[in-house]
C-alpha positions in Angstrom: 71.8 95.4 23.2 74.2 93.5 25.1 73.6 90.3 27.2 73.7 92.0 30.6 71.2 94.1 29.0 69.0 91.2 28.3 69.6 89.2 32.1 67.1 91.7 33.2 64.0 90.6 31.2 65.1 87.3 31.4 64.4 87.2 34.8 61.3 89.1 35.1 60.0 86.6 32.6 61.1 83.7 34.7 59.5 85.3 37.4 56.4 86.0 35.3 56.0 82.4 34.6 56.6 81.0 38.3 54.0 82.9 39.3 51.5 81.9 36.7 52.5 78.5 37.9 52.1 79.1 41.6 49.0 80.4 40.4 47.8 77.1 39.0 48.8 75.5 41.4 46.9 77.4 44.4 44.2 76.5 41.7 44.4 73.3 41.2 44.7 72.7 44.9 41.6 74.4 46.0 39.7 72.5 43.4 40.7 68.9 45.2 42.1 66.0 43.3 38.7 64.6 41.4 37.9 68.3 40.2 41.3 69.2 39.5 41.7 66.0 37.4 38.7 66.2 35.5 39.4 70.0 34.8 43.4 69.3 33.7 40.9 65.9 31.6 38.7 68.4 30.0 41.5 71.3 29.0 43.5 68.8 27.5 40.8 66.5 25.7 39.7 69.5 23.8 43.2 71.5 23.5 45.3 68.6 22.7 43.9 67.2 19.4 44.1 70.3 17.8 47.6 70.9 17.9 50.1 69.8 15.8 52.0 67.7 17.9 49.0 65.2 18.0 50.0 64.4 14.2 52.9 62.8 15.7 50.6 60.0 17.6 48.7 59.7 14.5 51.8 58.6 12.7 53.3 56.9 15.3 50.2 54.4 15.8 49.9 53.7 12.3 53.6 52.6 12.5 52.9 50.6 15.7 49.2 49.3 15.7 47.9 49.9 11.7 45.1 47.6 13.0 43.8 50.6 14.2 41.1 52.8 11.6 41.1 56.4 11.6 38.2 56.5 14.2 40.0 54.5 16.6 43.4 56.5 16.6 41.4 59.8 16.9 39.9 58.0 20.5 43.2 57.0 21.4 45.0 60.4 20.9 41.8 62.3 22.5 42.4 59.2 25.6 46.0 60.5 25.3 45.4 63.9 26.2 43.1 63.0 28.3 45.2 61.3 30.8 47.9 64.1 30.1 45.4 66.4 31.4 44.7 64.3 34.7 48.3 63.7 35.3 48.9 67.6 35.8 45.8 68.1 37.6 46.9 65.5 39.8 50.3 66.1 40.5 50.1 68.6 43.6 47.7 65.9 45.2 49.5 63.0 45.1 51.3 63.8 48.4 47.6 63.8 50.0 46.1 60.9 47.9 44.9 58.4 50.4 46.1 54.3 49.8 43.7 51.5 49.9 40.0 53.2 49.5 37.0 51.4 48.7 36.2 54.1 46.0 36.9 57.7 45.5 40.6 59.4 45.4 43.5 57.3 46.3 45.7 54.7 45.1 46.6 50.7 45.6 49.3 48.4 44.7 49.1 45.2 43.0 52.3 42.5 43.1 53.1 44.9 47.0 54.8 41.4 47.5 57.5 42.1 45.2 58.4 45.1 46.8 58.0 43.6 50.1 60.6 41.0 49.1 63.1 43.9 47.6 63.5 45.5 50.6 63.8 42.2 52.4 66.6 41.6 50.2 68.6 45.0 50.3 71.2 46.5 48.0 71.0 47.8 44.5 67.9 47.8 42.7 66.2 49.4 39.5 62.9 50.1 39.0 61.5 49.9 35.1 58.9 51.8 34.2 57.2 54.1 31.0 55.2 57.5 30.8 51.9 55.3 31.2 48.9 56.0 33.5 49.7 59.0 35.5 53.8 57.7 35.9 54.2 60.2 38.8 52.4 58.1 41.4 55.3 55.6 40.8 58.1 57.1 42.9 55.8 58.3 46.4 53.9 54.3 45.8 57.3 52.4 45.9 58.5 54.7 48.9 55.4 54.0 50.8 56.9 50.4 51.3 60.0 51.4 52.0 61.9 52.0 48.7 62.2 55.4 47.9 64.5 55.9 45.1 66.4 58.0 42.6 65.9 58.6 38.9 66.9 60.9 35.9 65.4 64.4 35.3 65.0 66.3 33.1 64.8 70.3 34.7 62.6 72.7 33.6 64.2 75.7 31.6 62.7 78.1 34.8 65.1 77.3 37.8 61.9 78.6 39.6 59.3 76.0 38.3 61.8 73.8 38.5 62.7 73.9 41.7 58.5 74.1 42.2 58.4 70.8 40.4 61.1 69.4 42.8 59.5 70.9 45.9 55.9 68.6 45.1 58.2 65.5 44.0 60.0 65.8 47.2 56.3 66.5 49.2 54.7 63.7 47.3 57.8 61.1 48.5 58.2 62.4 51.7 61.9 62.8 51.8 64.5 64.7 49.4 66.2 61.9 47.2 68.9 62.0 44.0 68.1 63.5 40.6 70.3 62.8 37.9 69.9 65.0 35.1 69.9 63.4 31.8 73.2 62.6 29.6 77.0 61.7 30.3 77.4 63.2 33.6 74.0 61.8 35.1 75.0 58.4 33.9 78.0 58.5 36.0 76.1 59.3 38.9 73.6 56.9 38.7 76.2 53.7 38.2 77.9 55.4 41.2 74.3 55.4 42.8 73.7 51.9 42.0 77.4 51.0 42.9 77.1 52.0 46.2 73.7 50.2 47.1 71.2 52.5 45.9 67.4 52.5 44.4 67.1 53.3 40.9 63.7 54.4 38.6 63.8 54.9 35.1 61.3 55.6 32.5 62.6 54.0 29.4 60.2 54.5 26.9 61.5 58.0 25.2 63.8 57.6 22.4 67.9 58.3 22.6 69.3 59.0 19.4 72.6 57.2 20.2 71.4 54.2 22.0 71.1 51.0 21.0 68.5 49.5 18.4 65.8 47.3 19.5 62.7 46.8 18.3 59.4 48.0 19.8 55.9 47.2 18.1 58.1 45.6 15.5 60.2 48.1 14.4 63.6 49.1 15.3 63.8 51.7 18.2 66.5 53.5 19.0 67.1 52.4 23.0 68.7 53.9 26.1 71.0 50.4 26.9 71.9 52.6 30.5 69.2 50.3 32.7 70.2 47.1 30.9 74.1 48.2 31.5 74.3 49.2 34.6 72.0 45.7 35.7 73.9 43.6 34.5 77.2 45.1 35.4 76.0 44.5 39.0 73.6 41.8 38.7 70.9 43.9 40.5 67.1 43.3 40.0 65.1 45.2 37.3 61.5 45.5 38.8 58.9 46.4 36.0 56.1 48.6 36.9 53.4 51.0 35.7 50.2 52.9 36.8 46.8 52.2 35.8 44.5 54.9 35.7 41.2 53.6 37.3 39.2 57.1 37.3 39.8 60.4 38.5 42.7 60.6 40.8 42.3 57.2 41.3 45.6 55.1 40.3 46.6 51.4 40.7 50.5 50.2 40.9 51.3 47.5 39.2 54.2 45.9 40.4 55.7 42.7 38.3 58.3 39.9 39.3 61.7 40.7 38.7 63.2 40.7 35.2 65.4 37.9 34.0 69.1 38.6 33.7 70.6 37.1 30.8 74.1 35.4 31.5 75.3 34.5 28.1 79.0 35.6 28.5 78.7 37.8 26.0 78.0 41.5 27.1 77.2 43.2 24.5 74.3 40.7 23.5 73.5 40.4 26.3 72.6 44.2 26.9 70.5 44.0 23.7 68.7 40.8 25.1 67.7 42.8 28.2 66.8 45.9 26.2 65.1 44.1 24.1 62.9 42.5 27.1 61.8 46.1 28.9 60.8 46.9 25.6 58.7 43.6 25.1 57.6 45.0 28.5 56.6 48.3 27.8 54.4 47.0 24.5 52.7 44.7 25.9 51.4 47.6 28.7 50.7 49.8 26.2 48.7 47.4 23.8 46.6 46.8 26.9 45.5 50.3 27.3 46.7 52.1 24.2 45.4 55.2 25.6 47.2 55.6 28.7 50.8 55.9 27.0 51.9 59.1 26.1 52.4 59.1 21.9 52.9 62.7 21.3 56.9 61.4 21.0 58.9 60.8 18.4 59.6 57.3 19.3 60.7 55.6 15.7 63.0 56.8 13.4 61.6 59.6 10.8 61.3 57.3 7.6 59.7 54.3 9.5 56.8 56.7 9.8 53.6 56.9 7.6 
């Protein structure tokens, strides 16, 4: 069979699984936020910690927090799921979600005065965060007050979910705004990005094989040193962020001071210094609220792990 033989099933698959998706979707919508997060909650709570990928967070929080007994890593990784779960059953709400409400759906900000001052203060900015709490409130919160910005991506192997995907991001922000896509090319566009002026958000808490190494829970991590580079390079601020989950489609922003810059002289240590501080950051989130960090990846290096 030849290739152009194949294109055709290809595509019916790919059409197959968009509309599965715009299935789940139409679902998840008619079910409204709380419903459709405690559903995603429930699939995912009971799903997750069966398969095999959850032996991944086991090992990686007996690397990272061996404080923990086997009891207490089984409630993490089911908490794990759990907010995985709520994430996706979230996620064609969050356009909707309503800010500031007593109780119920909706979402807050804490540290708004941070943000306030960034866009006081203009130009080039980048905005740290982690997969943590339900991470997709992050970009339509910061536009709220005025900020909207780019990040990476990283597409979806169905140009049809993908573009899906894209179509709530853009919903959920209000506006259409850059996606880099992940590696050589999408770095160059994002230093362009940040050359010219623009808003930057980046989830740094995955590992990149040829980063730098840092050290995260005490070990040595393999680190994207792009955020640290391209601040430094233009002395733009690093605001640290993440989201709290508070209850069902209920989500707090926490917005924190800018970062210090480091100004040694040197460049290269001082890219590891700032590395090294967003991922002081990120730990000290995720010791906080072990649960809400997303441990199914394989953040340390194979023979570090138990």
């Amino acid at each position: 069979m030849t290739d152009t033989d194949k294109t055709p099933r290809v595509t019916l698959l790919m059409r197959a699984e968009a509309l599965a998706a715009r299935g789940a979707l139409a679902l998840l919508r008619r079910l409204g936020p709380v419903r459709a997060s405690n559903v995603g909650g429930a699939v995912c709570r009971i799903i997750g910690p069966r398969l095999p990928v959850s032996r991944v967070a086991d090992a990686n929080l007996r690397l990272a927090m061996p404080e923990l007994d086997q009891a207490a890593r089984r409630a993490v990784i089911r908490d794990v799921w759990d907010n995985l779960g709520r994430t996706v059953g979230e996620f064609p709400h969050l356009a909707a979600l309503p800010r500031d409400t007593a109780s119920g759906p909706g979402w807050d900000v804490v540290g708004a005065e941070h943000l306030a001052a960034q866009a006081a203060r203009g130009g080039p900015v980048v905005f740290m965060s982690g997969h943590i709490g339900n991470w997709e409130m992050l970009p339509p919160g910061v536009a709220h007050h005025g900020l909207p910005f780019a990040s990476f991506y990283r597409a979806a192997g169905n140009p049809l979910v993908d573009a899906m995907i894209r179509g709530l991001r853009d919903a959920a922000m209000g506006q259409s705004v850059p996606m880099f896509a992940k590696g050589a090319r999408g770095a160059r566009g994002a230093l362009a990005h940040i050359a010219r002026g623009g808003r930057l958000g980046m989830l740094v808490d995955q590992k990149m094989n040829d980063g730098i190494e840092a050290r995260l829970f005490g070990h040595p991590a393999m680190t994207a040193p792009a955020l640290a580079a391209m601040a430094l390079r233009y002395r733009c601020p690093v605001i640290p962020g993440y989201v709290e989950r508070l209850g069902p489609a209920r989500l707090r922003i926490h917005v924190e001071p800018p970062m210090d810059l480091p100004d040694s002289g040197d460049r290269q240590a001082d890219i590891l210094a700032l590395t090294q501080a967003v991922n002081d950051r990120l730990e000290s989130w995720i010791r906080a609220r072990p649960g809400s960090w997303l441990w199914l990846h394989r953040r340390w290096p194979k023979h570090l792990r138990p």
